[in-house]
C-alpha positions in Angstrom: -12.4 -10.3 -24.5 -9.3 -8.7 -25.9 -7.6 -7.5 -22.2 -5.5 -4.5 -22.0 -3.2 -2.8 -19.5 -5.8 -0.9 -17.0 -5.2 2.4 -15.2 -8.4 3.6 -12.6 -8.5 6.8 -11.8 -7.1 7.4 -8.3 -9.4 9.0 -5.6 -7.8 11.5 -3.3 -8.1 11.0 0.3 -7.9 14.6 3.0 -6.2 13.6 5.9 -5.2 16.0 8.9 -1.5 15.1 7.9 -1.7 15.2 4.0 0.9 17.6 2.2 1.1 18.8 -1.1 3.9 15.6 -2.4 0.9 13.8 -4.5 0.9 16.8 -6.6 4.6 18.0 -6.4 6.5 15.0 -7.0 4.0 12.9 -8.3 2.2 14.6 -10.4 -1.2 14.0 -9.5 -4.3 16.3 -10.3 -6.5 17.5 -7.7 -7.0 20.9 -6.0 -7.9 20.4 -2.8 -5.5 20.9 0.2 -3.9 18.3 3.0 -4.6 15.2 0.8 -2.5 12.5 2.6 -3.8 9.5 0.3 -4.1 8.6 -3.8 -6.3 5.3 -3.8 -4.5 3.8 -6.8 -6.7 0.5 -7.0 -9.6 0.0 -4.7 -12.2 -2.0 -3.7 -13.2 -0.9 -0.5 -17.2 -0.6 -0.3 -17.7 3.1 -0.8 -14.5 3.3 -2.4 -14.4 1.9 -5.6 -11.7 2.9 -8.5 -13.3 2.7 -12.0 -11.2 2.0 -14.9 -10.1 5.2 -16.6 -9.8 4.6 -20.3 -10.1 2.7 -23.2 -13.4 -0.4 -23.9 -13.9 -1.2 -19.8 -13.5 2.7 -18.8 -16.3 3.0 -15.9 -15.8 -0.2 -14.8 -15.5 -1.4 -11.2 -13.0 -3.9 -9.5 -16.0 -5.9 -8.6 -17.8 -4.7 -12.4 -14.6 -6.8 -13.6 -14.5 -9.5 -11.0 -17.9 -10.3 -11.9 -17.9 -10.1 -15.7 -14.9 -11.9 -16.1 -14.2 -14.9 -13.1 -10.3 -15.6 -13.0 -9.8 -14.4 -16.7 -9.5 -11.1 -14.8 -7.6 -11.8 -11.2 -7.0 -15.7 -11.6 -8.6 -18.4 -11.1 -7.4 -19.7 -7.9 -7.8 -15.9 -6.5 -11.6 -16.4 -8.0 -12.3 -19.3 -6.3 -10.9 -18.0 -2.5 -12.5 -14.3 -3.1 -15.5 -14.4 -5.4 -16.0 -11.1 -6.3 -14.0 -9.1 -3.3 -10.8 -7.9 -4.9 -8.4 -8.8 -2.6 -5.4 -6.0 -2.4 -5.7 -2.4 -1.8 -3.0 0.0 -3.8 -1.9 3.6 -2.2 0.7 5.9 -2.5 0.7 8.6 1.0 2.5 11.4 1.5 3.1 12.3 5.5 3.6 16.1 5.9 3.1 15.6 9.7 2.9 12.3 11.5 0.5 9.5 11.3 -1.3 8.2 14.5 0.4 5.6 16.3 -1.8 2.7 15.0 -2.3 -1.4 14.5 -4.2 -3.1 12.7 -6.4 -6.8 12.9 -5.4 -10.1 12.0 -8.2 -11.7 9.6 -9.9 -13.3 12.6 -10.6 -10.5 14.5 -11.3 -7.9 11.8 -13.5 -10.8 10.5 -14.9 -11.1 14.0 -15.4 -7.5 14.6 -15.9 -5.8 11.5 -17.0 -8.4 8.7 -13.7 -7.2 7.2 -10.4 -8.7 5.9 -7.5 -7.8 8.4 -4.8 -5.6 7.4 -1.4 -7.0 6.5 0.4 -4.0 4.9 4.3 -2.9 3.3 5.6 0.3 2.4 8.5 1.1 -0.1 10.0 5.0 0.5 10.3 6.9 -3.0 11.3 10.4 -1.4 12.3 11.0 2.7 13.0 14.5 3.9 16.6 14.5 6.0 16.0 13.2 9.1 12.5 11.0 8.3 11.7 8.8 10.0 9.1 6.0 10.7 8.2 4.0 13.8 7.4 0.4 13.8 7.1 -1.5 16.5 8.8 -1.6 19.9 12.3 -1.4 20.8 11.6 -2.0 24.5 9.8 -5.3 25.4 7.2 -4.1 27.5 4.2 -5.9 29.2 0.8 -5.2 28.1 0.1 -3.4 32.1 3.6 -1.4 30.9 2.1 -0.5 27.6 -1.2 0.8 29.2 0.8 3.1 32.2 2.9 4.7 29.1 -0.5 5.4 27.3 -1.6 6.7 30.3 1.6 8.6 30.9 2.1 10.4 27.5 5.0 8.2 27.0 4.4 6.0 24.5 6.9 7.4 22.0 9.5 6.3 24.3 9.0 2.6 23.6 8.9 2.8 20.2 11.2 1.4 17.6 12.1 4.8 15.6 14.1 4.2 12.1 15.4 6.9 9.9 14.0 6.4 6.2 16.1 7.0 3.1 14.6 6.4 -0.6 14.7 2.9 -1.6 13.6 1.3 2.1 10.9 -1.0 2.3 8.7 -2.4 5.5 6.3 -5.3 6.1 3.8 -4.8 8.6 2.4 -7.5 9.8 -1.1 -7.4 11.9 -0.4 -6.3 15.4 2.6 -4.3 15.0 2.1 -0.6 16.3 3.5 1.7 13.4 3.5 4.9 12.3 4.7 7.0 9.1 6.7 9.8 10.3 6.8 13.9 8.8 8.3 14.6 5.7 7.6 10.4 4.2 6.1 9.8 0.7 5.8 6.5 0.0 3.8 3.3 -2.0 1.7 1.0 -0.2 0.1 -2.5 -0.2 -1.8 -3.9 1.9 -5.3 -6.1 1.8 -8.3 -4.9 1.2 -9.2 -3.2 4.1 -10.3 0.0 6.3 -9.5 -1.0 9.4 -7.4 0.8 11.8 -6.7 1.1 15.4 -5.5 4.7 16.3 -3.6 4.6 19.8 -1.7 8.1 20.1 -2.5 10.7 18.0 0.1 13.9 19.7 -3.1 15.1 21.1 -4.0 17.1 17.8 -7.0 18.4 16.5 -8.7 18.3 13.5 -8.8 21.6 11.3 -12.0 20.1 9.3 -13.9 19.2 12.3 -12.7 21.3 15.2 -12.4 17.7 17.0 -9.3 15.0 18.4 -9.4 12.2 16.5 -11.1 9.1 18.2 -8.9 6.2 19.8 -9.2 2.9 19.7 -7.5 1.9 22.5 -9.7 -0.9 24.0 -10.2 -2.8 20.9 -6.6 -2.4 20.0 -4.7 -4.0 23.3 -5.3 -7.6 22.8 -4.3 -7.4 19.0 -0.7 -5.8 19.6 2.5 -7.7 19.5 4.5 -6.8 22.1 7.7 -8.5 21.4 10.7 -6.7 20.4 12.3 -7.7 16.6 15.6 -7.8 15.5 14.9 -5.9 12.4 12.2 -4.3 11.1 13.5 -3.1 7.7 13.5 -5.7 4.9 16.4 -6.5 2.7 16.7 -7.4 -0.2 18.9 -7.2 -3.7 18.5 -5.1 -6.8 19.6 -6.9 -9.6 19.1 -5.3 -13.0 16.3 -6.1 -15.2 14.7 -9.2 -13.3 12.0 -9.6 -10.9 13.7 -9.0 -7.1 12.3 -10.4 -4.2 10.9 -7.9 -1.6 8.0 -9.0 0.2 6.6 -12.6 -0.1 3.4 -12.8 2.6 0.7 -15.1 2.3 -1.4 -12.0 1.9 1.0 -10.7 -1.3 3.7 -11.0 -3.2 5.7 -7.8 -3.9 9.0 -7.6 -6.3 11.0 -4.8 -7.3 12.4 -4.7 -11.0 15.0 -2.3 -12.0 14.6 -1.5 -15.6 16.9 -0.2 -18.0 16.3 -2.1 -21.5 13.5 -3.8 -23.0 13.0 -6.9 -21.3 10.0 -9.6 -21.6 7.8 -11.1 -18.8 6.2 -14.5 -18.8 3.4 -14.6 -16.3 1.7 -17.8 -17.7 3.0 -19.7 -14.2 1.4 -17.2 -12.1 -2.6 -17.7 -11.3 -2.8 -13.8 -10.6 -3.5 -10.3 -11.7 -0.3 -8.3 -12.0 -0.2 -4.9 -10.3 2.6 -2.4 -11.4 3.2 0.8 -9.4 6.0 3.4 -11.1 8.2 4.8 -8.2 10.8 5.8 -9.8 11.5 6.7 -13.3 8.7 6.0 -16.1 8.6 2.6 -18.7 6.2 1.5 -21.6 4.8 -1.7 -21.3 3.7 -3.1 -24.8 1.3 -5.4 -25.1 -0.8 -6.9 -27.8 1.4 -5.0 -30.0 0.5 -1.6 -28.2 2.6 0.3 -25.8 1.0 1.4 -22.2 3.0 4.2 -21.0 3.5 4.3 -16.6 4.9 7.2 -15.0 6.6 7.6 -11.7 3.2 8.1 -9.6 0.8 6.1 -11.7 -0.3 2.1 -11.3 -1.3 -0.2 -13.9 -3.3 -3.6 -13.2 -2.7 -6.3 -15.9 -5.5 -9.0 -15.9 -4.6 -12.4 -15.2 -5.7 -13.2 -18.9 -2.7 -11.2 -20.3 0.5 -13.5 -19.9 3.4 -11.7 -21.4 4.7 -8.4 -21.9 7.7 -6.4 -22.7 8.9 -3.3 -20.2 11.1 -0.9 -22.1 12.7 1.9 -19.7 15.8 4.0 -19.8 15.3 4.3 -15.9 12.8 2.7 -13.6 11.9 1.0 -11.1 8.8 -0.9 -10.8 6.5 -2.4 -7.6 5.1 -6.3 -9.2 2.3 -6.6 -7.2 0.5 -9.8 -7.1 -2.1 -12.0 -5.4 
């Protein structure tokens, strides 16, 4: 098989606190309205990206997986996942707040919901003045403390609120309470997954369905980590024209490269697919002696068959996503 570069046409996702940023700043095509989500590169049953040109256009995640073994996402990802792609690729755009939420470890949501658990990271491309997001506590609080500020409307009070410029980046492990605050676009990782535990959602209702949004409080106290952190931002160097570190989990591996020649990538010592996600800028990657152009707003997959490239850019600044 002669493997190419492979963009899937994104699904768009309504959400009670989607804006209009996907579209405006992005550049993304749809006409409906509050669409909070763009599904870059999914895998979730029900939600399954399909390749969107050139031989394997139609094709599933799992169409690919299947077909092709580790010639597709590595062979070492191959033997742990089978056929489950293991990563799920977003970009969101918060015009209003997100729930106060937390999501499984792998044993529970394995437990519970015959589902991987839900380690996730977010890298800002565009924050309004004053954005902000919350993660985790800034008050170390017993779990009867956490339940009476529930209880009490007071939950907001506990937690750990940061203002967000462009450029910041978050790991969010299992069990820490988060939320993406008004006026946040942003890309996200995370593991293949739809599980979420919403906890406070400011009472609101649903314009769709004329209904508040359930909770999950019960199944969400004994997953929480209640522990205060001395930092929840991650940081990290931006060195030109190299692979920088960002996050390194044992759920992903996430680099940032800061482009402004042509530079060459060996990925022959990495058992993986390679995911790129443009948030800043646009590049061509060549390959096989064509060139892939990636816009600010768009994701590309590589197959862990292709093992070097070149990225040209004037400007960019590239997610490198693997397994």
């Amino acid at each position: 098989m002669n493997f190419y570069p492979l963009k899937f046409a994104p699904l768009y996702k309504y959400r009670i606190w989607g804006g209009e940023k996907l579209k405006t700043e992005l550049n993304k095509n749809y006409s409906e309205e509050s669409i909070g989500e763009s599904w870059e590169i999914s895998d979730v049953s029900g939600d399954e990206t399909l390749v969107a040109e050139g031989n394997l256009k139609g094709k599933s995640l799992r169409d690919l997986t299947n077909q092709f073994h580790g010639d597709f996402v590595g062979n070492n990802v191959y033997k742990k996942f089978g056929e489950e792609f293991p990563l799920l690729i977003k970009f969101i755009d918060a015009k209003t707040p997100l729930s106060i939420q937390v999501h499984p470890s792998n044993e529970i949501a394995k437990e519970r919901h015959n589902s991987f658990g839900k380690n996730e990271m977010w890298y800002v491309m565009q924050a309004d003045e004053d954005a902000e997001l919350i993660v985790g506590f800034d008050k170390e609080i017993s779990k009867e403390e956490y339940q009476q500020h529930l209880k009490n409307n007071t939950i907001l009070e506990v937690m750990h609120h940061e203002n967000v410029n462009k450029g910041d980046a978050f790991y969010i492990p299992t069990g820490r309470v988060h939320a993406i605050g008004a006026g946040v676009l942003l890309a996200e990782i995370q593991q293949t997954s739809d599980i979420t535990y919403r906890i406070y959602d400011y009472d609101r209702v649903d314009a769709k369905t004329g209904q508040k949004r359930d909770l999950h409080n019960e199944q969400a106290i004994d997953v929480i980590d209640y522990q205060v952190h001395d930092n929840y931002k991650t940081n990290y160097k931006l060195d030109k024209n190299a692979s920088n570190k960002l996050v390194h989990s044992p759920y992903f591996t996430t680099n940032i490269l800061d482009v402004d020649s042509r530079i060459q990538k060996d990925y022959s010592a990495i058992d993986s697919f390679i995911i790129f996600m443009c948030v800043e800028g646009n590049a061509i990657i060549h390959c096989n002696n064509e060139a892939y152009t990636i816009n600010c707003g768009e994701t590309i997959l590589l197959p862990a068959a292709i093992q070097s490239i070149d990225i040209e850019a004037a400007s960019a600044k590239l997610l490198e996503v693997y397994y």
